[in-house]
Residue, then its C-alpha position, 0 to 999 in steps of 0.5 A: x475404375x468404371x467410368x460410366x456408372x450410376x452415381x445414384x446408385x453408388x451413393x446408395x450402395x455406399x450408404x447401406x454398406x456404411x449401415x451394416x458394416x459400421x465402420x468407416x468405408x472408402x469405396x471405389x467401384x471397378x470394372x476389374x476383369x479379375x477380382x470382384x471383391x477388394x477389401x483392405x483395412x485403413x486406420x478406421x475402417x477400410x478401402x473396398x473396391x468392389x466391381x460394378x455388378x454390385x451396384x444392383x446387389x440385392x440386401x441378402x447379398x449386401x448383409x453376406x458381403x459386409x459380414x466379408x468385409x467385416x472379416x467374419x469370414x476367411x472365404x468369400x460366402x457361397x451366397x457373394x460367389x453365387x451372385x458373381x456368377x450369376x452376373x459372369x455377363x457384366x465382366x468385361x472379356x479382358x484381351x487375350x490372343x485370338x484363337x481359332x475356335x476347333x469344331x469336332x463332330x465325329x467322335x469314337x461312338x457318336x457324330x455330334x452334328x447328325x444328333x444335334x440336326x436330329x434334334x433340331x428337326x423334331x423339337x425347334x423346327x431346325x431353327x436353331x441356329x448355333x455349333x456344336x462341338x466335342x469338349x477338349x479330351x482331359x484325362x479322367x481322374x476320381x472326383x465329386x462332380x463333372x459337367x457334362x455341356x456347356x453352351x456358350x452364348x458369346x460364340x453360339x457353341x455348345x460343347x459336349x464333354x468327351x467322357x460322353x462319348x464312350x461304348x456304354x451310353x446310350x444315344x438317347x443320354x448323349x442326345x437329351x444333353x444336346x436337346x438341353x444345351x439347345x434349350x439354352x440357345x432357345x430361351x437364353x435367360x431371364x433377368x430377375x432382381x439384377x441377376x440372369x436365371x436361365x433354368x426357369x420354369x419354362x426351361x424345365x417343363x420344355x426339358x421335360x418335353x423330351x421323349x426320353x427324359x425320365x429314363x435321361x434323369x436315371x441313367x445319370x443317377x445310376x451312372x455318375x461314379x462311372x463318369x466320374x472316373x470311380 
């Protein structure tokens, strides 16, 4: 249970949910590194435990959220896992074993290290300052979607999945998801209404900036079922 949390907004929260879920609630505020969402039926109402990010939910995600409790639906709603997602920083890192974080540059076609320096020099005056790594190599298997990066603030890595580095991709697709990766540790994000956006207005008109952006954005529509596995 969080123990230095806002009591104001508790009282608040706790106020709405009893207005829009209508039956008795008993509610508890978490910090739980696993589960967001907790909700058991009591004699007249329920015992809902909930993590502390939604003490700053907005009312759309409230009325999703009773709805959830009220057991209108079986999943949680789209609407509740986007918002924990977009607060994925308030959740504390539960302990595990430390592990010694592997950087590989040199892949079979590209070297990730001279692209991202490449980069860094013509678009951000080399004052970018994070890593950059090939992504852990899994086997690839047909399926519907597929990230291509990823940049880790916590560790200030960016990782690049190795299904990039094939024969058929040309250098300007490997290095324009650098240059957005690199966006990422340029501009972090935004704070809006309690939730981060990091793909923001000016995000996109600087990924546009990029030289070969249109030709990126087609490359990719024309190529996804290759790099899906199909």
């Amino acid at each position: 249970m969080v123990r230095n949390f806002d009591l104001r907004g508790l009282s608040d929260l706790e106020k709405s949910l009893l207005r829009l879920v209508k039956r008795p609630i008993s509610l508890t505020i978490t910090d739980n590194t696993h589960s967001m969402i907790h909700i058991r039926p009591s004699n007249s109402g329920y015992n809902v435990r909930l993590h502390h990010m939604f003490l700053k939910a907005d009312r759309e995600v409230l009325r999703s959220l009773a709805c959830f409790i009220n057991g209108r639906n079986k999943k949680a709603p789209r609407l509740l896992r986007d918002f924990v997602a977009s607060n994925h920083n308030k959740i504390r890192k539960a302990p595990g074993k430390s592990r010694k974080t592997v950087i590989r540059h040199q892949g079979r076609y590209f070297n990730l290290k001279e692209l991202f320096d490449r980069v860094n020099q013509k678009y951000f005056a080399n004052k970018i300052a994070c890593h950059i790594s090939w992504g852990a190599k899994r086997l690839v298997r047909k399926q519907n979607s597929i990230k291509l990066a990823s940049y880790s603030d916590r560790n200030k890595i960016i990782r690049i999945n190795p299904v990039l580095d094939r024969g058929y991709v040309p250098e300007y697709v490997v290095t324009g998801i650098i240059y957005h990766e690199m966006l990422h540790h340029y501009l972090g994000v935004e704070s809006r209404n309690g939730r981060e956006v990091a793909h923001t207005k000016r995000f996109r008109q600087l990924e546009e900036r990029f030289r070969y952006y249109a030709d990126l954005q087609a490359w990719k529509e024309k190529n996804l079922h290759r790099l899906l596995g199909r």
